[in-house]
N, C-alpha and C positions, 0 to 999 in steps of 0.2 A: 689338309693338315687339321682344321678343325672337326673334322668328321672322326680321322682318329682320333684327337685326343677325346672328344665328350666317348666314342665308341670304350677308349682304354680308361676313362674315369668313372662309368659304369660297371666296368667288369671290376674295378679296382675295390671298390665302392660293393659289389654282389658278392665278392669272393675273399675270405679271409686267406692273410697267407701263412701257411703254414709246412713250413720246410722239409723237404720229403727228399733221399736219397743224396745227391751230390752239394743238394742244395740246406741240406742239416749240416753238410761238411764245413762248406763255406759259409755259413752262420756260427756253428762251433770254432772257425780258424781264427775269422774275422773281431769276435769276442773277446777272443785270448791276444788277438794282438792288439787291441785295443788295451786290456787291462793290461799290458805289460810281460804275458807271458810268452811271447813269443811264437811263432807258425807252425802250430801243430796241437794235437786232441788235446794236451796237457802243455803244463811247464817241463815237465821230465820225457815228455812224448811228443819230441818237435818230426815233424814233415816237411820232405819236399814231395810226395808222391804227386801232390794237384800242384799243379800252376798256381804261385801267390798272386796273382794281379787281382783277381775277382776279389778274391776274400782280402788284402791289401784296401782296396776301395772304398767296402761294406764295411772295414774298419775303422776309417775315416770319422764316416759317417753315426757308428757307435761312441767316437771319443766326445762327437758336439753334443749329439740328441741322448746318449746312452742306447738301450737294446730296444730300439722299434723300428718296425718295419717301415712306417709310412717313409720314411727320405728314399728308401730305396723304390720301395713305388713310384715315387714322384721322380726319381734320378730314372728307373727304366719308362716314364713318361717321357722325361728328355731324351732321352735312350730312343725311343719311339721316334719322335718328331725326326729327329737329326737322319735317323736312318731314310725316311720318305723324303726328306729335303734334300738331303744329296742323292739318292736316287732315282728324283725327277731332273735336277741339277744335272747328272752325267745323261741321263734321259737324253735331256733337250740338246746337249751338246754333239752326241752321235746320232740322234734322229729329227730332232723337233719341238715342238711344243705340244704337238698333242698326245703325241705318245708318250712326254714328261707328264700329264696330267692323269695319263690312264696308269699309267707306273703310278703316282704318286694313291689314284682310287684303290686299286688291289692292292697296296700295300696297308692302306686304311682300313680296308674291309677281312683284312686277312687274319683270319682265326685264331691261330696259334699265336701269331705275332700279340695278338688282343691280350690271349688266356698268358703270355708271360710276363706281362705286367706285371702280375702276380707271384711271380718266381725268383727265386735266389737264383743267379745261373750267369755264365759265361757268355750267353751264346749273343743280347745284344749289345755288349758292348766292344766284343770281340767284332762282329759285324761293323758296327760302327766306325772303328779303329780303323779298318780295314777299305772302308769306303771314304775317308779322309783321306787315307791314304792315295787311292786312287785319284780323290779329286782334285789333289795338290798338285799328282805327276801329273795329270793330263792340260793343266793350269799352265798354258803358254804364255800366259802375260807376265810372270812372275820369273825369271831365269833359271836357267837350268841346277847351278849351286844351292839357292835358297831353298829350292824345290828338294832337292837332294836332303840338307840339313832337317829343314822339319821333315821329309819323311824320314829319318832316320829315325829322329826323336819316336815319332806316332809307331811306327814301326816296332822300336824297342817296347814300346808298352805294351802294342797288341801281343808278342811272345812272350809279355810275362802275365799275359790272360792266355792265350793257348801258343805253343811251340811252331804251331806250323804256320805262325806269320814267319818264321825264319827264313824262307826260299821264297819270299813274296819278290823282292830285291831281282831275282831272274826273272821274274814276269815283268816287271818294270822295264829292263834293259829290252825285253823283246819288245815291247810295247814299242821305245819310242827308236830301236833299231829298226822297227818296220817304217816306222811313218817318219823318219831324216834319213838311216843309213849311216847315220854319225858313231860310227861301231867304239873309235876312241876316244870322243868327247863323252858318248854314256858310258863307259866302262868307269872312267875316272869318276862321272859321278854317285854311278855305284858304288863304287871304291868307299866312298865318303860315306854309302848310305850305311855298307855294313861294318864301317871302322865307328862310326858313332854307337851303331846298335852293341856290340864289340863291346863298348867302355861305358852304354847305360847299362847293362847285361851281369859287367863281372862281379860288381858287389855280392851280387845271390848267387853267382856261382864261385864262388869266395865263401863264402856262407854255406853252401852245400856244400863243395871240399871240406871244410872244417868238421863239418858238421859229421859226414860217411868216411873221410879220410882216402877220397878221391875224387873225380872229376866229376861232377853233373854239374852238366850246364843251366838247366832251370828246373827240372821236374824228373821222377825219378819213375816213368809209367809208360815212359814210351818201351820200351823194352817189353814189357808186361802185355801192354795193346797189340805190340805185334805180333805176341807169341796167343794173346786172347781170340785172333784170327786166324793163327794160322799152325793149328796144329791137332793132330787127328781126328779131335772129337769136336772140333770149331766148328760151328755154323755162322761164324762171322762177326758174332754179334757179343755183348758182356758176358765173361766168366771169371768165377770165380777161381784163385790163385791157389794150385795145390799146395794145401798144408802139409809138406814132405819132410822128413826129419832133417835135411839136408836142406832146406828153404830155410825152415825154422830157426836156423845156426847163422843167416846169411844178414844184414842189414839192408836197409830199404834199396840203395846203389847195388851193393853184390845180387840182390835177386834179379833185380832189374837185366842189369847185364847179363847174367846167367839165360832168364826168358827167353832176353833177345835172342841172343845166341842160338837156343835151341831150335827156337821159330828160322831162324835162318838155314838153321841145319835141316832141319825139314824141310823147307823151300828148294834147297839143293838140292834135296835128295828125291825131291818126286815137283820135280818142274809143273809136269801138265797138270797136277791137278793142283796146283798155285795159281795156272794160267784160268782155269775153271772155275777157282775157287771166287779168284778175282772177280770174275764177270759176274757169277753171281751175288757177287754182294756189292755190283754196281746197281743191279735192278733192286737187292735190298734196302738199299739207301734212300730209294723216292718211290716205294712201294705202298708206303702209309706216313701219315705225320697226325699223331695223337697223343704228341708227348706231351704238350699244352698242358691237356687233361688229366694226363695220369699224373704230373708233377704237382697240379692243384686238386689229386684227387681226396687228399682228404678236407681240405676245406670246403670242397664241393658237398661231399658226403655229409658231414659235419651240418655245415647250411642246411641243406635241400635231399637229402638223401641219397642212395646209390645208383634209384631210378637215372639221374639227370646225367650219368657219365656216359651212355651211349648214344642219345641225340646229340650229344656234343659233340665226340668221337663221330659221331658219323657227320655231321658237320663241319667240323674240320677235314675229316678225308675227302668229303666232297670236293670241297669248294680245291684244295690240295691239287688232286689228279683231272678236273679243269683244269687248272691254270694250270702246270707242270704240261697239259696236253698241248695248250695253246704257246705252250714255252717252245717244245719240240717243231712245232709246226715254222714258230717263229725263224726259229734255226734256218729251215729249210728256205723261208721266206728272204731270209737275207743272204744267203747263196745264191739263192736265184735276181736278184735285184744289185746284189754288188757284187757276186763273182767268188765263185767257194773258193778262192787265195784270203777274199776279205773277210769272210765266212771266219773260214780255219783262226783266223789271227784277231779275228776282234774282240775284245775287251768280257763285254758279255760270256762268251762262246769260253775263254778262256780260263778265265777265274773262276767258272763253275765248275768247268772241266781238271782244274786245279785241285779245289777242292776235295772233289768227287774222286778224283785218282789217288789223291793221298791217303784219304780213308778206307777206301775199296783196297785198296792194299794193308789195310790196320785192322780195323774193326771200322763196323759200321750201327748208325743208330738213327732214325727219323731226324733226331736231333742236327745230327751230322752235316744236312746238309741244307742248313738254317742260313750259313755265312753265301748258299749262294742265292738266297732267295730275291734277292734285290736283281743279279741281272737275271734269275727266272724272271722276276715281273718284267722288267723292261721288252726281255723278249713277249712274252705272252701282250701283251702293250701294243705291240710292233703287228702282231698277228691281229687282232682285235681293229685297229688302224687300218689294218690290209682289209678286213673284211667292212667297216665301215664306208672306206671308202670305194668298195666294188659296189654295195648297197647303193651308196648317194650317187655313183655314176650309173646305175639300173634303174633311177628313180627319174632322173634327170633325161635319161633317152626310154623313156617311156611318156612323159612328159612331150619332150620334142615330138614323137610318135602323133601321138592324140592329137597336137597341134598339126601338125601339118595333116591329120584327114580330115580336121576343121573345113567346111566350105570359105570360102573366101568372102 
């Protein structure tokens, strides 16, 4: 813990922050809702396209301090911590203690994680959210109601930083239908988890009807994302929204829907190469992670010139595709040690594969797949563990060896 933070109060401290792409948005939102104008580029120009929890936040924090960065530095510092402390925390609970401390190293040393300090953005606190969450359900000392109620609560917040904690709730239910079998005691506390999220939820989407003069339930982009992937000239990944004279006539909800729509009708209409499309932009998703860099690229440039953005990009990708290897490996490690039924179903294995399937079927971006980096590391942890401890038992009957050709 303290290795990251002096690592992330160096980089905080080398790197000015200076808001570039999503994170202009949510510095522009976050302003206006502080001053009173409401969520969106203008007072006349309100939005629901992004998620308001991020920029909701960063507001907060503009009404105590006014417009400066540093609290949000210091809050994705806490942001930082929390993420490695629960993540050694469910570490130690499904492995141990030592594979908690090697989780807790690589998430310390981990690149990207460093260079967002520096970033206006979604991705650690949505993480975070996300990992409270888990650690509350797996939290058997506390009953199963409680457990239920605050996750609910944490729940509802992580969907109004990104949407897709929305189905988090079925992974919960499988979670601990595997490990009791209590198929109708969890169901009711589900019940509870998404009737809470239900009634923290509808004010903004209350606010959004009003607003388009139909239904959006938080954010008015999923529509758009799925059609940004999945339609003739998709490679997966961000595009931009045809400016069509018939778009142009539609409001933020009517396009949306429309997107969707079409994306879907495309999807029908040529199956296999959805099923193709998919796959490749599961291997797009953990093929590179350099967004770190190009989110701080211009306070990097700015500083130190343009020189410095490719050692770092390549330093991020490094260290990246280790650990993601040592992840894969891990996988396999814990099939083999607990039996691919425990494999298949355990925590780790799932919420990545969670992630990773929801985007792979949307659009994908390095960024993407930030929320599963915590059980990457654990696995890669678990691997690391494996092979330490092949080493110290090769060291230890090498040792015996010598000794016994000792003369007596």
């Amino acid at each position: 813990m303290l290795i990251a933070l002096l690592l992330r109060i160096v980089w905080a401290v080398a790197v000015p922050v200076v808001p570039l792409s999503d994170s202009h948005a949510y510095d522009t939102f976050a302003q206006n809702i502080a001053n009173g104008y409401g969520y969106g580029w203008t007072s006349t120009s309100l939005t629901a396209y992004w998620p308001v929890g991020t920029s909701f936040v960063y507001s907060l924090f503009y009404r105590v301090f006014g417009h400066t960065y540093l609290p949000i530095v210091v809050f994705n510092l806490l942001l930082a911590l929390l993420i490695i402390g629960v993540s050694m925390h469910l570490a130690k609970i499904w492995f141990g203690h030592r594979i908690a401390l090697l989780t807790g190293l690589l998430l310390a040393l981990w690149p990207s994680q460093i260079q967002f300090t520096t970033v206006l953005a979604s991705e650690l606190l949505f993480t975070a959210l996300v990992l409270v969450v888990v650690m509350v359900w797996f939290n058997e000392r506390n009953n199963l109601w409680s457990r239920a109620i605050l996750v609910g609560i944490v729940l509802a917040a992580a969907s109004y930083v990104r949407p897709t904690a929305l189905l988090i709730p079925l992974l919960l239910l499988f979670f601990r239908w595997v490990s009791t079998r209590e198929i109708l005691k969890t169901l009711n506390a589900i019940l509870i988890v998404f009737v809470l999220m239900a009634l923290l939820i509808a004010p903004w989407s209350i606010r959004n009807t009003q607003l388009y003069g139909q239904f959006v339930l938080i954010s008015t982009n999923g529509g758009a994302n799925l059609w940004m992937g999945n339609n003739p000239n998709s490679k997966g990944e961000y595009m931009k929204i045809p400016t069509t004279e018939e778009l142009a006539e539609m409001n933020m909800a009517q396009r949306d829907k429309y997107l969707g729509a079409v994306a879907i009708a495309y999807i029908k209409e040529k199956p296999l190469e959805f099923v193709i499309r998919t796959l490749k932009k599961l291997v797009y998703l953990h093929d590179h992670e350099t967004i770190g860099v190009h989110w701080n690229k211009r306070g990097l440039v700015a500083r130190y010139g343009s020189e410095v953005l490719l050692p770092l990009k390549a330093i991020s990708q490094i260290y990246w595709l280790l650990v993601l290897g040592l992840a894969l490996i891990g996988i396999i490690l814990l099939g083999k040690q607990h039996g691919w039924r425990v494999m298949i179903a355990h925590p780790t294995v799932v919420v990545w594969g969670y992630f990773t399937s929801v985007h792979a079927v949307i659009i994908v971006s390095d960024r993407m797949h930030f929320y599963s980096i915590p059980m990457i590391a654990i696995l890669a942890a678990l691997t690391l563990t494996n092979r330490l401890d092949w080493l110290d038992t090769r060291r230890r009957l090498k040792r015996h060896l010598v000794s016994e050709r000792k003369p007596a």
